[in-house]
C-alpha positions in Angstrom: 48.0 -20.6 -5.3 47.1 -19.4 -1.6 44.5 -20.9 0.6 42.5 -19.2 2.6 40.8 -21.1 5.5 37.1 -20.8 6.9 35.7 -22.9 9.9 31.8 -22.8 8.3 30.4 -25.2 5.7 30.9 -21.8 3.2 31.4 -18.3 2.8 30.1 -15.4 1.0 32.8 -14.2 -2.1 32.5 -10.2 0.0 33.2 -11.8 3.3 36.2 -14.0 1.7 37.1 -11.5 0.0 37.8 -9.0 3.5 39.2 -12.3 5.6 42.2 -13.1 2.9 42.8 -9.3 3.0 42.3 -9.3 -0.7 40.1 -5.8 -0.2 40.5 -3.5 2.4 37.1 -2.9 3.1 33.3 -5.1 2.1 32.2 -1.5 0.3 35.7 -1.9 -2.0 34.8 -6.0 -2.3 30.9 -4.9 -4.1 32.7 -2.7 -6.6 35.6 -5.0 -7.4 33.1 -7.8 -7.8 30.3 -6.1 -9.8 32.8 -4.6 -11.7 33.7 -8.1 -13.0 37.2 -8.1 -11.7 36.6 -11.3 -9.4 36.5 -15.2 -11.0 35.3 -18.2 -9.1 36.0 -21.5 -11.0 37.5 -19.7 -13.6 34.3 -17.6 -15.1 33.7 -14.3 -14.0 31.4 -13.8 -11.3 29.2 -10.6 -10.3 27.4 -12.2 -7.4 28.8 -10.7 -4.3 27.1 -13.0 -2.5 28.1 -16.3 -4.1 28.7 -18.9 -1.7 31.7 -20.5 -1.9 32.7 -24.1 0.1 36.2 -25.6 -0.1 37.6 -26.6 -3.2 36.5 -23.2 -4.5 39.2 -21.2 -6.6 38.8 -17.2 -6.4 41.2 -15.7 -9.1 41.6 -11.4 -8.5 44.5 -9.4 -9.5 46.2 -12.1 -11.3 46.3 -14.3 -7.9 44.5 -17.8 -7.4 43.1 -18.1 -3.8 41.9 -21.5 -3.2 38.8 -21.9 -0.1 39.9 -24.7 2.3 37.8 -25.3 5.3 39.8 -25.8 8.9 40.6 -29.5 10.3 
């Protein structure tokens, strides 16, 4: 599982989605998400503005990608 690491309280699943480099672009993160290839917590999500907060697990491509919030 990779983290990837935010410095607010959370983060929209788009914007994570473009800061872990998982997407190359927010226009390629709204189809990947509404397409239903994106899970948070395991159930498929089509929100792409879910907010997520550490402790949050994104799952895409086969990959967990756990949220963790800088010290």
């Amino acid at each position: 599982m990779e983290t990837i690491t935010i410095t607010t309280e959370f983060i929209r699943l788009q914007d994570l989605m473009k800061l872990g480099n998982l997407v190359g672009s927010g226009g390629e993160a709204k189809v990947r998400i509404q397409e239903g290839e994106v899970k948070v917590g395991g159930e498929t999500c089509l929100q792409r503005g879910k907010k997520l907060r550490p402790g949050d697990v994104v799952t895409f491509r086969g990959k967990e990608y756990r949220v963790d919030h800088a010290d």
